[in-house]
N, C-alpha and C positions, 0 to 999 in steps of 0.2 A: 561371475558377478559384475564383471569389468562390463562388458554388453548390457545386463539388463541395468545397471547404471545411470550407461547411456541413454540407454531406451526411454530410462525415465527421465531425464533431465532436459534432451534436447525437447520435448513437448513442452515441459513446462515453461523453458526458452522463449518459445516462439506464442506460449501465451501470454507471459509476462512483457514482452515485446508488443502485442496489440493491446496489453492497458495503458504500457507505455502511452502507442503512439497517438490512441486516444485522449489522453489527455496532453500529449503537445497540440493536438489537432484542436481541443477545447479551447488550451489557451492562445492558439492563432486565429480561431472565430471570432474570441474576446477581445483580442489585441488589434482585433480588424474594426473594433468600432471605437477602442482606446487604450489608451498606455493604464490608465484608473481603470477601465475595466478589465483587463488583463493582470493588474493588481488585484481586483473586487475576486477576479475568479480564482488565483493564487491561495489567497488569503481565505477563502471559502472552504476551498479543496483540503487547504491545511486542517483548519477545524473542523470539518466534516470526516478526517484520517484522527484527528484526536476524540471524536466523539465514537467512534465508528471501533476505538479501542477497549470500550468498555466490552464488546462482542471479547474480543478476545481471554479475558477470564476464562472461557469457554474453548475461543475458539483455539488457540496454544495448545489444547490436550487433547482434542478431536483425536486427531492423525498420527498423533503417537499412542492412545490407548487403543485405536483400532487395529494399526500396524502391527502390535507389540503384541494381541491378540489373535490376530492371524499370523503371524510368523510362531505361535505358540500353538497353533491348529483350533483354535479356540472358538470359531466360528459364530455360534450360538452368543457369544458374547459377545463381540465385535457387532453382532447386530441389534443388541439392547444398546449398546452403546451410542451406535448410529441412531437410535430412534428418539433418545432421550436429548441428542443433542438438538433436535429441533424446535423442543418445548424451550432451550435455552436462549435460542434466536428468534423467537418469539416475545422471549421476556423482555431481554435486553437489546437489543434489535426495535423491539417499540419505545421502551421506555427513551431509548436515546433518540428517537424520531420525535416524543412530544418534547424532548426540550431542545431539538433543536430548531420545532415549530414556533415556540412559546418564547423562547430567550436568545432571538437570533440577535438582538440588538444588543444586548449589553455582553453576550459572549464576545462577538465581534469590536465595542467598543472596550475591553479588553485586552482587546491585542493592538491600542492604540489605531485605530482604522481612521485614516484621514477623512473627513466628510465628503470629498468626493466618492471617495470608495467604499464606504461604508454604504451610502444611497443604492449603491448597484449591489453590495455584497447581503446586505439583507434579504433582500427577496429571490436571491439567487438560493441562501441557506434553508429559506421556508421550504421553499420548492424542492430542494431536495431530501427535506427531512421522510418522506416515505422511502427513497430508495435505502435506509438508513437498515427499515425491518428486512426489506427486499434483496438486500443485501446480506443481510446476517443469514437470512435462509440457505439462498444461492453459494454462502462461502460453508456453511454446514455440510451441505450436499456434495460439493467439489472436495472438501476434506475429505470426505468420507472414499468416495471417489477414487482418487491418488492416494489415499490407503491401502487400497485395493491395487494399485500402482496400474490403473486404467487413466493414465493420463492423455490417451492419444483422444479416449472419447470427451473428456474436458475440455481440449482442447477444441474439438468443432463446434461444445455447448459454446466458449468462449468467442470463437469465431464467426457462429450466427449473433450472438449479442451485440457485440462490438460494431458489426455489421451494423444490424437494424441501429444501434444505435447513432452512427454519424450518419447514417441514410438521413435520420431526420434530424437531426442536431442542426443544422445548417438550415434548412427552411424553417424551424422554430422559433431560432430566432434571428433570423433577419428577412423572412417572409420570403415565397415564393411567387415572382413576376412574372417565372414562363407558365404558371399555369393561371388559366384566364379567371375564374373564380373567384382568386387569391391576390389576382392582380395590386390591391391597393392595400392588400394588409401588410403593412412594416414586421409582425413578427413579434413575437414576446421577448427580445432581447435575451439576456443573461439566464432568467428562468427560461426559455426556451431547449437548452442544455437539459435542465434538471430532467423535464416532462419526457425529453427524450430519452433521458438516460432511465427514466422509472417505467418507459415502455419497455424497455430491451429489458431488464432485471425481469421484470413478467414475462417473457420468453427465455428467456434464461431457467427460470426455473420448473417453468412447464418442460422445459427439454432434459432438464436434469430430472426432472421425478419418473420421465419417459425412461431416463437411464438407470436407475434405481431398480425400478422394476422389469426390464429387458438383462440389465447386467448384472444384477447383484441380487435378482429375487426377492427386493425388498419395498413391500407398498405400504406407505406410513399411511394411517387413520388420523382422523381429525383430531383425535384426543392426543397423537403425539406431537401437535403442533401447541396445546398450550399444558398437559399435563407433566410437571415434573416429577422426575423418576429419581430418586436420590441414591439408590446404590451406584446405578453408574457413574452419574454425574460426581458423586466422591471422588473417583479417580480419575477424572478429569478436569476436577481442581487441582487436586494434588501437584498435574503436571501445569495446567492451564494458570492460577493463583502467580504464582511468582514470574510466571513467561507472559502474565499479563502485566503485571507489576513492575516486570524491566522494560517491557514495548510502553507501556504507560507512561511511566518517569522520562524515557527517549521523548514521546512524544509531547509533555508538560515542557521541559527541558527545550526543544527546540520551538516551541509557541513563546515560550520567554523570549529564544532570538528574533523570531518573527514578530514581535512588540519591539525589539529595541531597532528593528527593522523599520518598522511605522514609525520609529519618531525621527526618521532619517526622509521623509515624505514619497510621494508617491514618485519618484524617480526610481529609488530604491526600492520601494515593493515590485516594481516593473523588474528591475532590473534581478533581484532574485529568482522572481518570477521564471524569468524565461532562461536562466542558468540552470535551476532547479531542472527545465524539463530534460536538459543535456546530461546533467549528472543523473540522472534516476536510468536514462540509456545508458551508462557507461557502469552503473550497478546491477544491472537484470543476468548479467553473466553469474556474478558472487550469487544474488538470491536464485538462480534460478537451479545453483548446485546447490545452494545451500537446501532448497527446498528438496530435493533429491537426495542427499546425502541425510534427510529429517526419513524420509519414510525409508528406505532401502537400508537405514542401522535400524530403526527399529523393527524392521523383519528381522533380521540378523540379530538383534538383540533378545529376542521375544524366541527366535533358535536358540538360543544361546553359542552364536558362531564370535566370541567378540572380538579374535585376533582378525577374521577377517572384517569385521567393524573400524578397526583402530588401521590396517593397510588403508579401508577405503578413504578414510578422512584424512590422510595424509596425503592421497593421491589429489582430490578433490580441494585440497589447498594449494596445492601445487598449480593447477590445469585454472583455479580461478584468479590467482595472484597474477600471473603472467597474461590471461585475456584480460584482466582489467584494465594491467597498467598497456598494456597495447590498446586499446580502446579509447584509455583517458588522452593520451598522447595523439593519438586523431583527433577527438574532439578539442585538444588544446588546441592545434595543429590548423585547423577549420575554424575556428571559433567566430572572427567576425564575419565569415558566410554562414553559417549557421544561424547568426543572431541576427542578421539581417531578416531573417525567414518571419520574424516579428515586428522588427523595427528600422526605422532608420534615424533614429535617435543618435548623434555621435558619440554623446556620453554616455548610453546606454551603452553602446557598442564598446566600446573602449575600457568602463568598466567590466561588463561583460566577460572582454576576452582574458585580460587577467585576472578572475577568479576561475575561468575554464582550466587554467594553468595551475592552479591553487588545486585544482579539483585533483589531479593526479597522486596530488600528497594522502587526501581524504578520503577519495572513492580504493586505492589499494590497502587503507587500514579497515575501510567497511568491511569489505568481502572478507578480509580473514575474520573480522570479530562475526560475520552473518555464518560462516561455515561453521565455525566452531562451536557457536552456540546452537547449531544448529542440531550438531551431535551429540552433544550435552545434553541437550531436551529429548530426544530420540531416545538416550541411555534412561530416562525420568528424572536427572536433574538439571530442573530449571531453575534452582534455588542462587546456584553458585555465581550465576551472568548476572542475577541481580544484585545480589550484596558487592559481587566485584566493581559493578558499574555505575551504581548509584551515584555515589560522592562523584564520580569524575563528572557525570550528569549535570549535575545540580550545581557543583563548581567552576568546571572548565566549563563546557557546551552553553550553558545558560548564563552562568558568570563569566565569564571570558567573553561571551560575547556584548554584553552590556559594557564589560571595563576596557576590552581593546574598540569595538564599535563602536559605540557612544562617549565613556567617560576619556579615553585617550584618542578621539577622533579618526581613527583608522579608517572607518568608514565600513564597508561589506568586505574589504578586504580583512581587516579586525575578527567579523562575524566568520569569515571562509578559516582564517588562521584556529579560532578556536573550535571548531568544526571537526579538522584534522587532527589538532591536538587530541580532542577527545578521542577522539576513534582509536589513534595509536594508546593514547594510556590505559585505554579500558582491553585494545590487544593486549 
């Protein structure tokens, strides 16, 4: 099991690694035409991960009731499973795309958005409000997928996507000069991003349905894209409900800091901004086990092998703890060449580097709390991450960051200290 592990994790690695770099590459586009719109785009992206969480109701129990199905031989069932989940990224997948068509303004004015950045982050959110169904589908599909622990074929859907999508992300929006045509058009700016990014999601998921039915024998009909099947999707609340309900409150919880962030001006959202894309590199190690260590117990679970379940997850704490805190220590280590990469702000820079050092504290408490709950979900309980993590949510991460950031003037450093704390008290 120690091999196929492997096999599973280092793909999902190196795909987590091209969303990464995609979105530092977005917000270098965005910070190439300003500090506010580098904030606009930040601040978008966040809301768009908090709206984009109502999918997860659903999507938290995918890849564990399929896993836990197949490692039970269950076969027959793992594919009504797969089928009904698409009717469920149709629901919700749309419903969150009309409000975040319909209410981009006052969500965003919400999280305190300066008027500069609010101007650019509005129409940035419209525009991506389709990738939202586009999305849910594409991430239904890949669950299902690495269920099947066919992650190397995910991995090239991922890699054409990601592809097509900076191919055009860049002449979007800021227009293309070398071709003679296009000569005079300046580019759609910030919504430029979006269009690009809703091109590739429709390649994305034409390649994934190619997958479906080449790899896994499975061609969904039109009616399993809006008909709900309620026996399975039971059991994929079960798991999904409460694993949506602790990713939820995370994410409510940290849009609080990101408000007490806005009233700190748009220096501050810059300068989150572009920390944020360093720490999310220095985490893809933790989630990329932790996502591996989700489906590979719950084969094992669904065996019923669970002493080898409980070796695995001890081993996969180990191997993430120690790449992260080596990682976070580079990127401390690099910090104002790194952030250079966006700005040359000297206070950007400067705060910057000292929160990349802060990060070391935060990103090694991540990865154990991402491993572990990871296996907990895998076992079918998702109940216990949430009741355990709630209050520290809502108190430390959300309150801590308003009373050391704002009401005791800490500044981001305030918001980084409670950041960490959380992580550790909910480990």
């Amino acid at each position: 099991m120690k091999l196929r592990f492997g096999a599973v994790a280092a793909p999902l690695f190196v795909e987590l690694g091209l969303g990464m770099a995609v979105g530092m590459l977005g917000t270098r586009f965005a910070a190439h035409m300003s500090d506010a719109a580098g904030g606009a785009f930040a601040m978008t992206h966040h809301l768009f991960g908090l709206l984009f969480m109502v999918f997860r109701l659903v999507g938290a129990g995918i890849g564990v009731v399929v896993s836990q199905n197949l490692g039970a031989k269950q076969f027959a069932e793992a594919d009504r499973v797969a089928r009904a989940a698409l009717a469920a990224g149709t629901w919700m997948g749309g419903s969150m795309a009309v409000v975040a068509l319909l209410f981009a303004t006052p969500l965003l004015q919400l999280l305190n958005a300066p008027p500069d950045v609010l101007a650019l982050a509005v129409p940035l959110l419209q525009a991506l409000s389709l990738a939202l169904l586009l999305d849910a589908w594409n991430a239904c599909m890949a669950s299902v997928m690495r269920a099947h622990l066919r992650t190397q074929e995910t991995l090239w859907v991922m890699l054409v996507m990601h592809a097509v999508h900076i191919s055009l992300a860049w002449p979007l929006m800021h227009g293309a000069p070398w071709l003679e045509f296009l000569a005079d058009w300046p580019g759609l700016g910030l919504p430029g991003f979006a269009v690009a990014l809703v091109i590739s999601r429709m390649v994305g998921l034409g390649l994934q349905g190619l997958l479906w039915k080449w790899r896994l024998n499975l061609v969904p009909s039109w009616s399993d894209f809006w008909r709900v099947r309620w026996t399975p999707m039971k059991h994929i609340l079960h798991i999904g409900l409460p694993g949506a309900a602790e990713n939820l409150s995370w994410e409510l919880a940290f849009m609080v800091s990101v408000a007490a962030v806005g009233i700190m001006g748009t220096h501050a959202l810059a300068t989150q901004a572009y920390v944020l894309q360093f720490n999310m590199w220095i985490l893809i190690s933790g989630a990329a086990i932790g996502m591996a260590v989700e489906m590979v117990v719950g084969h094992l679970v669904g065996a019923r092998h669970l002493r080898d379940a409980h070796v695995l997850v001890k081993r996969a704490q180990t191997i993430g703890f120690a790449v992260t805190t080596v990682v976070a220590v580079m990127m401390a280590w690099q910090g104002p060449r790194l952030l250079g990469w966006f700005t040359s702000d000297p206070l950007i820079l400067e705060e910057g580097r000292r929160l990349l050092w802060w990060s070391i504290l935060l990103e090694t408490g991540r990865t154990f709390n991402l491993i572990v709950i990871s296996a907990l979900r895998a076992t079918g309980d998702s109940r216990y991450p949430f009741y355990a993590g709630v209050g520290s949510m809502a108190m430390v991460l959300a309150g801590g960051s308003w009373l050391l950031g704002v009401h005791w003037g800490w500044g981001l450093t305030g918001v980084w200290i409670a950041y960490a704390a959380d992580e550790w008290i909910r480990g």
